[in-house]
C-alpha positions in Angstrom: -82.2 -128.3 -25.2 -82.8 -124.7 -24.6 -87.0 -124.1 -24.6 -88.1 -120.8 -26.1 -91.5 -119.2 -26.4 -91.9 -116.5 -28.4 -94.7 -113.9 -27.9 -95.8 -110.6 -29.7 -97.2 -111.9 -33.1 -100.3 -110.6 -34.3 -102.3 -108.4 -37.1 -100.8 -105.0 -38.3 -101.6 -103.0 -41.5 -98.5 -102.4 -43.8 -96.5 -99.8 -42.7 -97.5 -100.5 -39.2 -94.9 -102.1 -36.3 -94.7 -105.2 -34.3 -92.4 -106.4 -31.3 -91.7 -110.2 -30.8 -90.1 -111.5 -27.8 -88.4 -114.7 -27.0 -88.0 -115.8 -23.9 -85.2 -118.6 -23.2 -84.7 -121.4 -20.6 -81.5 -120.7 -20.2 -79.6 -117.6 -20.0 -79.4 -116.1 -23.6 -75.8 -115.0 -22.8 -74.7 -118.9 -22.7 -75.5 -119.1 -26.0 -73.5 -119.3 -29.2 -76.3 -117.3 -31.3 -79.8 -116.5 -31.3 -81.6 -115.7 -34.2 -85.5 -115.2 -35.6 -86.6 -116.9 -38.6 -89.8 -117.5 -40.6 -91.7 -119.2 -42.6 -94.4 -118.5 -45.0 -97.0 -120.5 -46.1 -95.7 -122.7 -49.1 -92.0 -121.3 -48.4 -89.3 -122.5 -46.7 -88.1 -121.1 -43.1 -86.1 -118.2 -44.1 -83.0 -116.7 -41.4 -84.6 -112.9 -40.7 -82.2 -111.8 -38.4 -79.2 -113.3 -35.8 -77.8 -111.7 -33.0 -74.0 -113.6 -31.9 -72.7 -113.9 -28.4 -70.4 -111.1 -28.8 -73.5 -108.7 -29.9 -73.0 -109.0 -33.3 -76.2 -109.3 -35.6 -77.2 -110.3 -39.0 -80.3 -109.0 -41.0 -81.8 -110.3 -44.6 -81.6 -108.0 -47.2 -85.1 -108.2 -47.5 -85.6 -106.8 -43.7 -82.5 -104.5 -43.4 -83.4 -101.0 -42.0 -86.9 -102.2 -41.0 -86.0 -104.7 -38.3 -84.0 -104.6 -35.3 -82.5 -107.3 -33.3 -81.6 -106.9 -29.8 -81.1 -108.6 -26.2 -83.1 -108.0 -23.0 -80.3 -109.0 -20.1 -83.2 -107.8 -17.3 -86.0 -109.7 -18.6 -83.4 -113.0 -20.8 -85.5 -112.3 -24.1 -84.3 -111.8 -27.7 -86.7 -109.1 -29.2 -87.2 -108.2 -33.3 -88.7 -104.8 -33.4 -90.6 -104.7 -36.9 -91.3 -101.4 -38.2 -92.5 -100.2 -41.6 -94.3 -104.2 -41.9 -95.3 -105.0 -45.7 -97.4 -108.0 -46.6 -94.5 -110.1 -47.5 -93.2 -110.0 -44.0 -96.5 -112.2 -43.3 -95.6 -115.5 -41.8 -94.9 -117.4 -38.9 -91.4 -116.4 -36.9 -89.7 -118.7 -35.0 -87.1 -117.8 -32.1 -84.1 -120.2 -32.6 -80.8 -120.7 -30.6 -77.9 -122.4 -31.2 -75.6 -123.5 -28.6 -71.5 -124.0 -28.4 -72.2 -127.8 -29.5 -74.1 -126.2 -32.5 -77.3 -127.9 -31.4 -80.5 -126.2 -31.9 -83.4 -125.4 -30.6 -86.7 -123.9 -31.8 -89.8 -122.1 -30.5 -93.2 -122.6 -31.5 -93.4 -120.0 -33.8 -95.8 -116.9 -33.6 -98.0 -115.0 -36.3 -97.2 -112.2 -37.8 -99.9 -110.9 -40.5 -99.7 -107.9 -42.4 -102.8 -106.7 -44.3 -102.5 -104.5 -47.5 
């Protein structure tokens, strides 16, 4: 399994930004996809965003225009840059990557907490 540890979480007034990091084991290139996900409290883990071996990503519709996802080759991280945050977007995000067996592996999660 591939460990990740995601970083960057925090607490941000709507409209405000946030960058999480994830930083992978293994190369995030040898991957099949990476993607971020989340979960608020009394929800289920939602898919935010994916990014696919061949650069490809993915966004909700709830996050589209608002979040980026992107690859870090120098430093092997999958970042989410989270701009124009509401209090909705509170929850926990999880760094998640699948490999070419389709296993999975998650992160620990990180905080994200918007205040109105």
């Amino acid at each position: 399994q591939v460990q990740l540890v995601e970083s960057g979480g925090g607490l941000v007034q709507a409209g405000g930004s946030l960058r999480l990091s994830c930083a992978a084991s293994t190369s995030i290139y040898s991957m099949n996809r990476m993607g971020w996900y989340r979960q608020a409290p009394g929800k289920q883990r939602e898919r935010v965003a994916t990014i696919a071996s061949d650069g490809s990503t993915n966004y909700a519709d709830s996050v589209k225009g608002r979040f980026t996802i992107s690859r870090d080759s120098a430093k092997n991280t999958v970042n989410l840059q989270m701009n124009s945050l509401k209090a909705e977007d509170t929850a926990v995000y999880y760094c998640h990557a699948l490999d070419w067996q389709y296993a999975g592996s998650w992160g620990q999660g990180t905080q994200v907490t918007v205040s109105s």
